[in-house]
C-alpha positions in Angstrom: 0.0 0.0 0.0 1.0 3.5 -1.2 2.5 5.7 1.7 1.0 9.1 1.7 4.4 11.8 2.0 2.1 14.8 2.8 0.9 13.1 5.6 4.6 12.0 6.8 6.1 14.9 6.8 5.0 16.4 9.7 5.7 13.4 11.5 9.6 13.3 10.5 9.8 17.3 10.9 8.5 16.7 15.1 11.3 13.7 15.0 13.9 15.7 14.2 13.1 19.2 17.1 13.0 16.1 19.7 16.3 15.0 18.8 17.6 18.1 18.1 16.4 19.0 21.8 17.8 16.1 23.1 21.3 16.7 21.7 21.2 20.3 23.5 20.2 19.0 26.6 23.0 16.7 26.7 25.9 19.0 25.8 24.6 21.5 28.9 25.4 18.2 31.3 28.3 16.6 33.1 28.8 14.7 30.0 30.3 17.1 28.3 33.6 19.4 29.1 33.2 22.2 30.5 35.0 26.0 30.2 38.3 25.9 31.7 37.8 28.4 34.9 40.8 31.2 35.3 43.3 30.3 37.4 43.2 32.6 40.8 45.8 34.6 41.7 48.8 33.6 43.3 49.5 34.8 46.7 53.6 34.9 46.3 52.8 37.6 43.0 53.8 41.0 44.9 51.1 43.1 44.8 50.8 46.7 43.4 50.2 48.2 46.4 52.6 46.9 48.9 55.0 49.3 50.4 58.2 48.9 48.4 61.5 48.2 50.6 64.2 49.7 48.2 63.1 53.3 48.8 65.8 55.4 47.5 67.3 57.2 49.6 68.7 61.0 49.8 72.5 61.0 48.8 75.0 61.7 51.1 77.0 65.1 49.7 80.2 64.0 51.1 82.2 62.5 54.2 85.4 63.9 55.9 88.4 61.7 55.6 90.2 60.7 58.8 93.7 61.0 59.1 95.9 58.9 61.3 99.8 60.4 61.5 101.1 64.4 61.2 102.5 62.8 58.6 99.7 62.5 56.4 98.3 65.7 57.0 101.4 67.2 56.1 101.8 65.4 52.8 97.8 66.2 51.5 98.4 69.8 52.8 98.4 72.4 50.3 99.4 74.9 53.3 100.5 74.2 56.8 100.9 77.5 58.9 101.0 79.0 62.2 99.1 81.8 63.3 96.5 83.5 65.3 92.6 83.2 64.1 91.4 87.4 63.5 87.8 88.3 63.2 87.8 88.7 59.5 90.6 85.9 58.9 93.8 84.5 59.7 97.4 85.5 60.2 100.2 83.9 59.5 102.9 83.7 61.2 104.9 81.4 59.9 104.8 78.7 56.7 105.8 75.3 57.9 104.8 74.1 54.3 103.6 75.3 50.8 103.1 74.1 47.8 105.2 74.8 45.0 103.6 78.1 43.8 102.1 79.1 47.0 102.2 83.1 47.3 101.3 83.4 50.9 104.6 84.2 53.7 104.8 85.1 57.1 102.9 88.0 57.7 100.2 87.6 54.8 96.6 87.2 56.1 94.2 84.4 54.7 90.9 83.7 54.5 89.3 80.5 56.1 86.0 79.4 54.2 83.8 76.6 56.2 83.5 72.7 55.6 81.5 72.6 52.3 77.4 72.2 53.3 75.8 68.8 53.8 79.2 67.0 55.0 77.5 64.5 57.9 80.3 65.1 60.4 80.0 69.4 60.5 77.9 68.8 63.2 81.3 67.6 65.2 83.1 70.4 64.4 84.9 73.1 66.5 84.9 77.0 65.7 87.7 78.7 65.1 87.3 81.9 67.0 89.4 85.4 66.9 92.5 84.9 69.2 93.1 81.4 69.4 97.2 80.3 68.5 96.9 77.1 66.1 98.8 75.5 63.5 96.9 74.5 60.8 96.6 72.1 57.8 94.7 73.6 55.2 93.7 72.9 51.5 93.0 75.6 49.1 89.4 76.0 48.4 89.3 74.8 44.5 85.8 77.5 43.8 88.8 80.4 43.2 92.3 79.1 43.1 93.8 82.6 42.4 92.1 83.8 45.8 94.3 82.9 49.1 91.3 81.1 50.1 91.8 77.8 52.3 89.6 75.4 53.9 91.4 73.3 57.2 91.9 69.5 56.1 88.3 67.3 57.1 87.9 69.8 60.1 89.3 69.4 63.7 91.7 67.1 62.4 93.9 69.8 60.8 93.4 72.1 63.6 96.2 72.0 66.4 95.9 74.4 69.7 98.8 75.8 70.8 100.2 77.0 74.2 103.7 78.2 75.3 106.5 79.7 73.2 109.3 78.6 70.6 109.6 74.9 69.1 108.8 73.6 72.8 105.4 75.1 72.1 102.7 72.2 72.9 101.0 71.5 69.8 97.7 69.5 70.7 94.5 68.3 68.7 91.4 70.2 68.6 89.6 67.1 69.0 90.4 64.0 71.2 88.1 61.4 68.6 89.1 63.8 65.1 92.4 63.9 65.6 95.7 61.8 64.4 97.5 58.9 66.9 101.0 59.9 66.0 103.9 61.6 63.8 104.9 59.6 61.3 103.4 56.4 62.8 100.1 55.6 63.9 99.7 54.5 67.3 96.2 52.3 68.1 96.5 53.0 71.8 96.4 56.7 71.7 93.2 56.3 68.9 90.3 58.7 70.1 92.2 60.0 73.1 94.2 63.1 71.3 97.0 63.7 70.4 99.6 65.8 71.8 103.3 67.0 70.2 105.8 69.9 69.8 105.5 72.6 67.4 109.3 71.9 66.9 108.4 68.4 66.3 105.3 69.6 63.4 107.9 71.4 61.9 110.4 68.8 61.1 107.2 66.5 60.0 106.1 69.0 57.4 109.5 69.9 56.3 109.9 65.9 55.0 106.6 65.9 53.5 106.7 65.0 50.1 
C-alpha cells in the first residue's frame, strides 16, 4: 500500500526538534567538558600596592676623611701655617709648608672658608674663634684658586691648639676622637684620646713631607 508523504512529513519534521532537543540537553550536562575556569591569583605575586622596601634614599653630599699620622696631613696639605685666628681671617705667622707656587709668607693674612654644606660630620666640628694660636693644615678652596682662600683638612683634624712659646710650644689636637694617633706612625693606643706634640716636632714633620 502507497505511503502518503504529505501526511509523513509532519511526523519526520517533530522527529527531528526532539532530537535536536535532546542533543542540546546533553551537551549543557556533566557529559560534556566544560570551560576551563581562570586560574586565581597567586599569593607569592607581589602586589601593586605593597609598600616597596628599596626606597631610594637622599644622597649623602660627602664625608670627611680621617687621618691617622702628622704625617699624612702634612703630605695632602696644600698649606701648613701658624698663626693667630682674627675676626675677619687668619694671620700667618709662619709657613711650615707650601706648595710649589704658593704666594702666601709670614705676615700675609688668609681667609678660612667653612667645611662645604651637607658633609655628615660638620655637626662635630669646632669654631675657630678670633684669638686662638693654632697650626693649621689647610687645603686651598678649588671655587677660586687665584684667591688665598683655604679650607682646614676634614675639620678638627687639621686644627692643632697651641700653648707656650718657641719649638717647645705644645701642639695638641682640637679634637680628642678627630684627631691623628702619631707623627709619622700611627699609634692604636692613643686612637680617640688626642693627640699631643711639639711645634718643633710639626715642623720637622712638614719639612719631610713630600
Amino acid at each position: 500500500m502507497a505511503v502518503d508523504l504529505r501526511r509523513t512529513r509532519p511526523l519526520w519534521a517533530a522527529a527531528a526538534a526532539v532530537l535536536s532537543a535532546a542533543a542540546l540537553a546533553a551537551c549543557g550536562s556533566g557529559g560534556g567538558a566544560a570551560p576551563a575556569a581562570a586560574p586565581a591569583p597567586s599569593s607569592a605575586a607581589p602586589s601593586s600596592a605593597a609598600t616597596p622596601t628599596d626606597v631610594a634614599l637622599p644622597p649623602i653630599k660627602g664625608k670627611l676623611r680621617g687621618y691617622a699620622t702628622v704625617r699624612q696631613l702634612s703630605d695632602t696639605a696644600d698649606l701648613v701655617v701658624r698663626g693667630e685666628v682674627e675676626a675677619a681671617g687668619f694671620r700667618v705667622d709662619e709657613v711650615l709648608r707650601a706648595t710649589t707656587g704658593s704666594t702666601v709668607r709670614a705676615g700675609a693674612r688668609i681667609t678660612l672658608a667653612p667645611l662645604p654644606s651637607g658633609v655628615p660630620d660638620m655637626a662635630h666640628m669646632s669654631k675657630l674663634e678670633a684669638g686662638q694660636v693654632v697650626v693649621l693644615y689647610l687645603a686651598q678652596d678649588p671655587a677660586d684658586p687665584a684667591a688665598p682662600t683655604f679650607r682646614t683638612l676634614s675639620g678638627d683634624f687639621g686644627v692643632f691648639d697651641l700653648s707656650g712659646s718657641g719649638a717647645g710650644a705644645v701642639a695638641t689636637t682640637r679634637s680628642q676622637t678627630m684627631a691623628v694617633s702619631g707623627l709619622n706612625a700611627e699609634d692604636p693606643a692613643a686612637s680617640g684620646h688626642g693627640f699631643r706634640t711639639t711645634l718643633g716636632q710639626l715642623r720637622a714633620v712638614a719639612a719631610q713631607a713630600k
